[in-house]
N, C-alpha and C positions, 0 to 999 in steps of 0.2 A: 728203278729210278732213272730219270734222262734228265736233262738239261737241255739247252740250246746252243747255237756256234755261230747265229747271227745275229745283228740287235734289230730289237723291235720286234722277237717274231710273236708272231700272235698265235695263241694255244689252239685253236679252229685249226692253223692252215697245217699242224705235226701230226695231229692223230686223229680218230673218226671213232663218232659215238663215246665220247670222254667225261671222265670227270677229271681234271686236274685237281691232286691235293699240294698243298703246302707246307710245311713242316714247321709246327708252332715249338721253340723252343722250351717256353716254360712251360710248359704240360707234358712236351714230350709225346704227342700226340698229331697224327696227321688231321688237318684240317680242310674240308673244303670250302677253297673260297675263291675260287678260279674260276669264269666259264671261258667258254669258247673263244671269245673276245675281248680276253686280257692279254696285254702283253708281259712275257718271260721277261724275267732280271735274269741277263748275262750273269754267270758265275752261279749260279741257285740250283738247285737240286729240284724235282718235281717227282712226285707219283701220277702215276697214270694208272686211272683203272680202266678200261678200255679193249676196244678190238682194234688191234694193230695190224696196219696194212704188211704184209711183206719186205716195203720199202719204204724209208722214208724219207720224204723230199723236204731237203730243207731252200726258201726260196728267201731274197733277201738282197739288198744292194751292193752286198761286201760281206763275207766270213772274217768273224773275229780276230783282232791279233793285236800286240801288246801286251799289257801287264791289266792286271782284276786283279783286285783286292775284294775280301769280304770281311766284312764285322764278324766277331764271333762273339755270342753273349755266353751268361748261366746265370739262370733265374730261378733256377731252384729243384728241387727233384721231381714234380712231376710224375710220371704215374708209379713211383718208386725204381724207377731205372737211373735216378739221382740227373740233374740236368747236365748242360754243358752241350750235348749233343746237338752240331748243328748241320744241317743239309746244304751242301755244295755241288756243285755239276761243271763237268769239265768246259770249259766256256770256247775250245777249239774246235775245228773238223777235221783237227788230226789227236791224234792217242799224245796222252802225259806219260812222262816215266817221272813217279814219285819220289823215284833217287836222285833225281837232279836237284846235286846242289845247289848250281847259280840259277836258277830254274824255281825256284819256291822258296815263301818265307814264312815262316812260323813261328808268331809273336804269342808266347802262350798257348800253343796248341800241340796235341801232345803228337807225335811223330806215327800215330796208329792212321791208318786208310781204312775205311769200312766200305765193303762191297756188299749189293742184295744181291744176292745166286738166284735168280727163280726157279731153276731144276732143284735145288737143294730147300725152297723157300725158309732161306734163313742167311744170316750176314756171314762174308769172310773177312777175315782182320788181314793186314799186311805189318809188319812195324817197317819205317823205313831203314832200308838200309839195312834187314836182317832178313835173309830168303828162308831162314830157319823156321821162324815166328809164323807163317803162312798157313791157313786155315781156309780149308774148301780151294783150295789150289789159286788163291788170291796171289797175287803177285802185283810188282811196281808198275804195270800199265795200267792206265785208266783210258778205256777205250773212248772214241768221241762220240760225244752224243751221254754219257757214260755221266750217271748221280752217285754222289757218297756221301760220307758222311764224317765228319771230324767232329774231336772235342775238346774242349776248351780245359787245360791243365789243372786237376786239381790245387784251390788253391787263391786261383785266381777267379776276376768277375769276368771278365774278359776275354777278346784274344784279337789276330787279326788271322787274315788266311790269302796269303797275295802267290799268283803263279804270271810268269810271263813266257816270251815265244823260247828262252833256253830250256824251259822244260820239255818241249811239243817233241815228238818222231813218228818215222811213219811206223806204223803197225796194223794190220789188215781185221783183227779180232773183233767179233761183234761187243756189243755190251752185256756188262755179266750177266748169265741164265741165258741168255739168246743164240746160245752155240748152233 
């Protein structure tokens, strides 16, 4: 999963030979419906299936900074994994620490982080604020460039999902599975 760290960028100019999917909440099902020549919503999660250059160049008039917010819906359960589930991407070009209090807001969204591992292909959970809880060696950075995924509290229809520049630090770590 990636995201992006500038606005406006367009899916063409990040990866080569792509399909961009998008993460449909009420199905709970990746969708594609992205080509080349759409542009990324800052703060959104993406699948890429694709051959990845080495590096990737992000070009752009300005890198991200400020506060994103995301909507967070639950439409229903979808392919029986129950809904809520929605896809987020770290909107900075530098790493999040998910323990940052003043740093993130979570209106109905439960305090779990979900990472894809591609060495592992399968997700790791973080809970914040618990280094216990940590599965596939997930931990509180979300690398830049870096998709996840959050859920909306059972319970509720809703949720919101806001990070601003108190969360951001440096850390040099590729994105998960990309060791």
């Amino acid at each position: 999963m990636f995201s992006c760290c500038v606005p406006n960028m367009v899916a063409g100019e990040m990866v080569l030979e792509q399909n961009i999917y998008v993460w449909d909440e009420p199905t709970q099902y990746w969708a594609i419906s992205w080509d080349t020549g759409q542009i990324l919503h800052t703060f959104s999660g993406y699948l890429a299936v694709t051959v990845m250059p080495d590096e990737l160049e992000f070009e752009g008039e300005r890198f991200n900074s400020g506060v994103y917010s995301l909507p967070l819906t639950t439409y229903g359960v979808g392919n029986g994994f129950g809904g809520g589930f929605n896809a987020a991407g770290n909107p900075f070009p530098s790493a999040l620490n998910w323990n940052a209090s003043p740093g993130w807001t979570l209106l109905h969204a439960d305090p779990v982080l979900y990472t894809y591992d591609n060495e592992a292909s399968n997700f790791g959970t973080y809970i914040r604020n618990d280094p216990r809880s940590s599965t596939l060696n997930t931990d509180s950075i979300i690398a830049a460039g870096q998709g996840f995924f959050v859920h909306v509290t059972p319970g509720f229809a809703n949720g919101e999902l806001a990070v601003n520049n108190q969360a951001r630090l440096h850390d040099h770590r590729n994105m998960a599975g990309q060791r």
